[in-house]
DSSP file (Angstrom, degrees, kcal/mol; ACC not computed):
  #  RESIDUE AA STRUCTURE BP1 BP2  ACC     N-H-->O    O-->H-N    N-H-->O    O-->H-N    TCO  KAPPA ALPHA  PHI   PSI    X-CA   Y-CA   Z-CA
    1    1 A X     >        0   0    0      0, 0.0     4,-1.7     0, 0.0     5,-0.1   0.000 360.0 360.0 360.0 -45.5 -162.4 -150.1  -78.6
    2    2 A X  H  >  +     0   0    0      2,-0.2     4,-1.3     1,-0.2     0, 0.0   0.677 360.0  55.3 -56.4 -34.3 -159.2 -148.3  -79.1
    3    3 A X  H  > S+     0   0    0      2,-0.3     4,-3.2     3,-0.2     5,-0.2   0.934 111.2  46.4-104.1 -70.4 -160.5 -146.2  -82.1
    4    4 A X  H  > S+     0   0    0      1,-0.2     4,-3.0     2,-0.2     5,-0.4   0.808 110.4  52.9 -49.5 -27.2 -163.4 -145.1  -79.8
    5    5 A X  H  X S+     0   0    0     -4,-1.7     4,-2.9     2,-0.2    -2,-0.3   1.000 111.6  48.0 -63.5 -60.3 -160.7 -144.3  -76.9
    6    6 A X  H  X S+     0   0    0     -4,-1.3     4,-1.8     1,-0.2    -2,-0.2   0.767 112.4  49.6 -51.2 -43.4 -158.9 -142.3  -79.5
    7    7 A X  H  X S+     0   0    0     -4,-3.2     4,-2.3     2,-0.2     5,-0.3   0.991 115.2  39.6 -59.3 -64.0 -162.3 -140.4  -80.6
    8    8 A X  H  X S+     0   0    0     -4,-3.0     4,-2.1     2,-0.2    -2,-0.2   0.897 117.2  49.9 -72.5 -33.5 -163.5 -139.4  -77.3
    9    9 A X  H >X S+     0   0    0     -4,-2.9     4,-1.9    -5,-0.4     3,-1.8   0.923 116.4  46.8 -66.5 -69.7 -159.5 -138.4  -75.8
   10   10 A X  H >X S+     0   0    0     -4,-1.8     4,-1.5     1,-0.3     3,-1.4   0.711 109.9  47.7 -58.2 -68.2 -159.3 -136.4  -79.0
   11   11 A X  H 3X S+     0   0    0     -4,-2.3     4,-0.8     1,-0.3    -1,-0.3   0.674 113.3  56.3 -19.7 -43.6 -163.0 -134.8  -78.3
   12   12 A X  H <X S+     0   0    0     -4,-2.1     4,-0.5    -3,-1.8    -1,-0.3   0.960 110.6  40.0 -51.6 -57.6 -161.5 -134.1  -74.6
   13   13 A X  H XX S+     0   0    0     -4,-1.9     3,-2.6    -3,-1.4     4,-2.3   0.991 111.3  53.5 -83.9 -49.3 -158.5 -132.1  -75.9
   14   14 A X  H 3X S+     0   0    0     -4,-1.5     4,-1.9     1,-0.2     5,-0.3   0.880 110.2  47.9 -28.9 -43.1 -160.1 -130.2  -78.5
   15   15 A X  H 3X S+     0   0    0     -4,-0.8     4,-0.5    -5,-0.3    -1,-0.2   0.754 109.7  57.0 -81.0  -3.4 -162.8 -128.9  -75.9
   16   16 A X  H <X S+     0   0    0     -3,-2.6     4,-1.0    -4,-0.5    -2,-0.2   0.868 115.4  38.0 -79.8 -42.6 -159.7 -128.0  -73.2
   17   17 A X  H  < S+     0   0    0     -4,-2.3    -2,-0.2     1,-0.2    -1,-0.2   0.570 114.2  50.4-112.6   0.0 -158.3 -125.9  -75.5
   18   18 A X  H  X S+     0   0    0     -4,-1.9     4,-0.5    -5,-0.2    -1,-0.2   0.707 108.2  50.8 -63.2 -23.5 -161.1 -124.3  -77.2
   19   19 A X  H  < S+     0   0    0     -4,-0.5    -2,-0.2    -5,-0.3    -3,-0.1   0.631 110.8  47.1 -68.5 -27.7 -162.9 -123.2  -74.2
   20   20 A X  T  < S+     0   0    0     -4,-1.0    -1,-0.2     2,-0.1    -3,-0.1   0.038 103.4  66.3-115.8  20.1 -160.1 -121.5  -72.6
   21   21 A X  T  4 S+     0   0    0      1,-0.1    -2,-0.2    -5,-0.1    -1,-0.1   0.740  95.2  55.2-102.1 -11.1 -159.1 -119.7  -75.7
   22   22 A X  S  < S+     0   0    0     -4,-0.5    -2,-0.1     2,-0.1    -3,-0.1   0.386  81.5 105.4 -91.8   4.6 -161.7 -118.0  -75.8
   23   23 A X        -     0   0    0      3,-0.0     2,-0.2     1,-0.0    -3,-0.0  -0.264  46.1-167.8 -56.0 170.8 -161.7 -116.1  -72.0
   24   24 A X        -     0   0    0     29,-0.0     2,-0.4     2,-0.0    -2,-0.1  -0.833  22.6-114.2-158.5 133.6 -160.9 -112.9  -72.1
   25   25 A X        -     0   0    0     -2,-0.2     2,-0.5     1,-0.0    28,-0.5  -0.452  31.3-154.3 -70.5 123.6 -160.0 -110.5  -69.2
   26   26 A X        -     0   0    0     -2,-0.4     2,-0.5    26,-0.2    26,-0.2  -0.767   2.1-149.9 -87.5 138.6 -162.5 -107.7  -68.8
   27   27 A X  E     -A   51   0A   0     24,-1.9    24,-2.5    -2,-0.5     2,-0.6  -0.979  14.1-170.1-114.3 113.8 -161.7 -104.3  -67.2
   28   28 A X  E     +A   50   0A   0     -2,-0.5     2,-0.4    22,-0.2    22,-0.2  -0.905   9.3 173.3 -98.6 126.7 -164.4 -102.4  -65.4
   29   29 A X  E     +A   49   0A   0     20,-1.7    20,-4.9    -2,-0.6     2,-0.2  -0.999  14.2 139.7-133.6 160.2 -164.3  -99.1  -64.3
   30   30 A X        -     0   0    0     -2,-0.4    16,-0.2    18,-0.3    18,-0.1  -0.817  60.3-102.5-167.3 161.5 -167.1  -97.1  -62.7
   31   31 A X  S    S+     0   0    0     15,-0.8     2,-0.4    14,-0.3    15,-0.2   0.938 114.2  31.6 -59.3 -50.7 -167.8  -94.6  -59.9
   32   32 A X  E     +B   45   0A   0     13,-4.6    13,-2.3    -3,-0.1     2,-0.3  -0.930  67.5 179.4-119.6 140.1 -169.2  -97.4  -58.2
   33   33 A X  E     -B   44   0A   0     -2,-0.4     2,-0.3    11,-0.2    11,-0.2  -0.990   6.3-179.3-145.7 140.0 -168.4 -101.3  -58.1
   34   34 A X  E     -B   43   0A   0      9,-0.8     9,-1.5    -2,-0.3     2,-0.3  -0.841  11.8-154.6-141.5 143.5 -170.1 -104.3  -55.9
   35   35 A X  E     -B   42   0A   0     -2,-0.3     2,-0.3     7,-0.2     7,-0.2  -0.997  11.5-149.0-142.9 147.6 -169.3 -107.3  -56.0
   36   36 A X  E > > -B   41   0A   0      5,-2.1     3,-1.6    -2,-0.3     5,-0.6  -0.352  13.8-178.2-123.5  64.1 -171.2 -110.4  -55.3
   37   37 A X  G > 5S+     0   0    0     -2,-0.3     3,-0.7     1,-0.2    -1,-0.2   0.249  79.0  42.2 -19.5 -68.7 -169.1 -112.9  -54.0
   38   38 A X  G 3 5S+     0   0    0      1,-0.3    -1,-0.2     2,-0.1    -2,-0.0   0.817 120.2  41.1 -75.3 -44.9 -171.4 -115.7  -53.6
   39   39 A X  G < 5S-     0   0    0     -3,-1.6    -1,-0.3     2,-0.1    -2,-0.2   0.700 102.3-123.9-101.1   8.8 -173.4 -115.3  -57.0
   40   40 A X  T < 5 +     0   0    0     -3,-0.7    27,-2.3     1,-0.2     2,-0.4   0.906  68.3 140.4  75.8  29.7 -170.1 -114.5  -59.0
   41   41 A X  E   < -BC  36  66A   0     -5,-0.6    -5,-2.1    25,-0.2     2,-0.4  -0.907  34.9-165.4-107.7 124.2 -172.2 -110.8  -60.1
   42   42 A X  E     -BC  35  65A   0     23,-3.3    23,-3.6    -2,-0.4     2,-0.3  -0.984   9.3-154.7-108.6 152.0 -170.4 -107.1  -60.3
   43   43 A X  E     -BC  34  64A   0     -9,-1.5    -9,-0.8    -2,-0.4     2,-0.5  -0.978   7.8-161.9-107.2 117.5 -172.5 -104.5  -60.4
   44   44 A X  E     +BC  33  63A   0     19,-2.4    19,-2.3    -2,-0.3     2,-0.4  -0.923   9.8 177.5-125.0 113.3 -171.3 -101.4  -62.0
   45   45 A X  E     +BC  32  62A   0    -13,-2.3   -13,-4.6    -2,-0.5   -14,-0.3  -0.971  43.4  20.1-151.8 140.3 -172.7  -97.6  -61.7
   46   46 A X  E    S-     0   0A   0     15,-2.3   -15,-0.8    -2,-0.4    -1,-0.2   0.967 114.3  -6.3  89.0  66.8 -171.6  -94.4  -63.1
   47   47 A X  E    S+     0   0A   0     13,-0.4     2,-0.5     1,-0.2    14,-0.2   0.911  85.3 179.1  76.4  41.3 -169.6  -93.4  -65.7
   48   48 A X  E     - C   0  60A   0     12,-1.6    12,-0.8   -18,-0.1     2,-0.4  -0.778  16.3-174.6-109.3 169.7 -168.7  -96.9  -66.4
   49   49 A X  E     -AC  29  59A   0    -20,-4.9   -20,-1.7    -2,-0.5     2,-0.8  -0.940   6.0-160.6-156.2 114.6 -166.5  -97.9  -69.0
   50   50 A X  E     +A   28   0A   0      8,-3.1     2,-0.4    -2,-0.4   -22,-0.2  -0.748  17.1 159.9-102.0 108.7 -165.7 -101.8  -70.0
   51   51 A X  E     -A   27   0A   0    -24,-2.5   -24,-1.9    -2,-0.8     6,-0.3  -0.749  15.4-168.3 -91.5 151.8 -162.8 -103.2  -72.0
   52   52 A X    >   -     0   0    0      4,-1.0     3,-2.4    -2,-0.4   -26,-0.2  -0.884  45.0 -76.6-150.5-171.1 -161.2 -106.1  -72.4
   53   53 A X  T 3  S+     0   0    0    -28,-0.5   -27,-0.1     1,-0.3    -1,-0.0   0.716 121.2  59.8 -75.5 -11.7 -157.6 -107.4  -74.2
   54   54 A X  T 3  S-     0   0    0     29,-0.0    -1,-0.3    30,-0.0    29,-0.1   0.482 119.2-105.4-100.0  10.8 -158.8 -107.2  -77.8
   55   55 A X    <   +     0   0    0     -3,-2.4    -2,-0.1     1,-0.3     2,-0.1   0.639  62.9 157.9  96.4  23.0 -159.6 -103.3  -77.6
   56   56 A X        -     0   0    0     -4,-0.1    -4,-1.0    26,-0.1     2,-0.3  -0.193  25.7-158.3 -60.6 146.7 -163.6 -103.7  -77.4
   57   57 A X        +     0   0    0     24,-0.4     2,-0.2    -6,-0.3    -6,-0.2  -0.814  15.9 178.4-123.2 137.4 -165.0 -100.4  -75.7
   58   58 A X        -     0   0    0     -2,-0.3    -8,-3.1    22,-0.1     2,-0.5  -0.615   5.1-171.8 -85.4 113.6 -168.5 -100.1  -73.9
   59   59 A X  E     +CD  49  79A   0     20,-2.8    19,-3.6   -10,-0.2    20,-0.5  -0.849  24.9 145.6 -82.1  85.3 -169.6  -96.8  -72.2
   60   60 A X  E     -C   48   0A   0    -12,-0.8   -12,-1.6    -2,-0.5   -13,-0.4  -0.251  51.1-129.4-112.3-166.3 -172.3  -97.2  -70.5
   61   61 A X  E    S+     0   0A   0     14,-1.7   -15,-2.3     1,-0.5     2,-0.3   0.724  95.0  13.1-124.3 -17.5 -173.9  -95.6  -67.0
   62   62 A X  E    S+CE  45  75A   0     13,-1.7    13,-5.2   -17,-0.2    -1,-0.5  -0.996  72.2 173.1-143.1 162.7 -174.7  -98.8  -65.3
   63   63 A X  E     -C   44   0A   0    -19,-2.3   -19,-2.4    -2,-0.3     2,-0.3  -0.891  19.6-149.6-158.1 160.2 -173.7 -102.9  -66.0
   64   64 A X  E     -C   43   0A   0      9,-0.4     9,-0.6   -21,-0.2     2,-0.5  -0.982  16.2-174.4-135.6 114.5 -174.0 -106.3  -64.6
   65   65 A X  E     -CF  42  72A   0    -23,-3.6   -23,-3.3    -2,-0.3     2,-0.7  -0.942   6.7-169.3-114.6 129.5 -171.4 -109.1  -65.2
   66   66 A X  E > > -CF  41  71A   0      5,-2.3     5,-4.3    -2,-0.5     3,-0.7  -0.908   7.5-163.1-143.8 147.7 -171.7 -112.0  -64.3
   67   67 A X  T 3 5S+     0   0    0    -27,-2.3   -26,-0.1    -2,-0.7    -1,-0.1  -0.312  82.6  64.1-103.3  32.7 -168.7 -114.2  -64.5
   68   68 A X  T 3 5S+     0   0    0    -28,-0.2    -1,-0.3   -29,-0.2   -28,-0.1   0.440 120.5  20.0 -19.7 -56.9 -170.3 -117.4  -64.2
   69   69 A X  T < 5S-     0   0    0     -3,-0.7    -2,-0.2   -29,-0.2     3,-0.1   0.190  99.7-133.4-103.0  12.7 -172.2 -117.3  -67.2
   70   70 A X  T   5 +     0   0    0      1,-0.1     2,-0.3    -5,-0.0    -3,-0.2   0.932  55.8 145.7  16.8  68.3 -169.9 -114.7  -68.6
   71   71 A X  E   < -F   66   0A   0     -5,-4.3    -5,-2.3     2,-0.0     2,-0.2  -0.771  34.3-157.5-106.6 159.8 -173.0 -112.7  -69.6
   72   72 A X  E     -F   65   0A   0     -2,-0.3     2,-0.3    -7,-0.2    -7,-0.2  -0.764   4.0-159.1-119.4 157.5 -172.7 -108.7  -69.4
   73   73 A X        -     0   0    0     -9,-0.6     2,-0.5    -2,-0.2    -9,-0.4  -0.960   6.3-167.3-144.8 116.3 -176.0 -106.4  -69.1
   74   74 A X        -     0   0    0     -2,-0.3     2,-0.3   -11,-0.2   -11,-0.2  -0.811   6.1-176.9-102.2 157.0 -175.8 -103.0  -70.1
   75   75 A X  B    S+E   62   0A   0    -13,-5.2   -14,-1.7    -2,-0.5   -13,-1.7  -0.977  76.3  17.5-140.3 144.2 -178.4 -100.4  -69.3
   76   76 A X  S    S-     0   0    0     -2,-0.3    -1,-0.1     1,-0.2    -2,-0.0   0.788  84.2-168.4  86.3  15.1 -178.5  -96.7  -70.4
   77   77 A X        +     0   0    0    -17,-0.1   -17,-0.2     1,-0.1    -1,-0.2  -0.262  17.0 168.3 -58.4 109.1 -175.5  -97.9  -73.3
   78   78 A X        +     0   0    0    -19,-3.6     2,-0.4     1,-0.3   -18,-0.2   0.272  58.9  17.5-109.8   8.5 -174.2  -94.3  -74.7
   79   79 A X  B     +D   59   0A   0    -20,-0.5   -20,-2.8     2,-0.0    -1,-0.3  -0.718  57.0 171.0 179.2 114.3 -171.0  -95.8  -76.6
   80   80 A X        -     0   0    0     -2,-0.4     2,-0.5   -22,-0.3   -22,-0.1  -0.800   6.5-179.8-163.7 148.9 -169.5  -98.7  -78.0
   81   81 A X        -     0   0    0     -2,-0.3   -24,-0.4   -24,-0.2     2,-0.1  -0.827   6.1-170.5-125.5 128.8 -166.8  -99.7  -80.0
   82   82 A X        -     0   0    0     -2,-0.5     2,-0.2   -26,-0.2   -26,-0.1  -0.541  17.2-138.0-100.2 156.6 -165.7 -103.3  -81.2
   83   83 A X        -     0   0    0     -2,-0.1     2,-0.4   -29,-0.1   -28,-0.1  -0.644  15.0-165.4 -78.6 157.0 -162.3 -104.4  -83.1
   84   84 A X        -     0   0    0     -2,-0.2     2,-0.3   -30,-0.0    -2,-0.0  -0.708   3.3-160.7-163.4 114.1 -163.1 -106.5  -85.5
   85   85 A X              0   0    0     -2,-0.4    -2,-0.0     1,-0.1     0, 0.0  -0.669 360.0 360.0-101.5 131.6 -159.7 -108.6  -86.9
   86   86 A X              0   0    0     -2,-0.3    -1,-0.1     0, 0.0     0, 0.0   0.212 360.0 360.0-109.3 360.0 -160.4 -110.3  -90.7
């Protein structure tokens, strides 16, 4: 019983601290930004341009984030540029 307690607390902390090591803050900017409280969506149009803390680039002319599923959608994608640490 103990051994199992020890497996599953251990399975706990491992999933606390991999899951929130991997957020990352995004910065949008755009002509225009909506936001969609309820369904956790921004909507982004014009001249937008997305970054975040590891120096990732997207230039696009319109995006969708939504920070729920922390999916992005670009459409109209004229530039991006990724870091990419070995």
């Amino acid at each position: 019983m103990k051994n199992k307690l020890f497996r599953l607390s251990l399975i706990w902390i491992f999933y606390l601290f991999f899951t929130s090591s991997f957020a990352d803050e995004l910065n949008i900017n755009a002509s225009e930004v909506h936001v969609d409280k309820k369904g956790g969506i921004i909507y982004a149009e014009g001249e937008v341009k997305i970054s975040d803390t590891k120096q990732n680039l997207i230039l696009t002319e319109k995006a969708e984030y939504d920070k729920s599923k922390n999916l992005a959608k670009f459409f109209d994608l004229s530039y991006s540029a990724f870091s990419v640490k070995i």
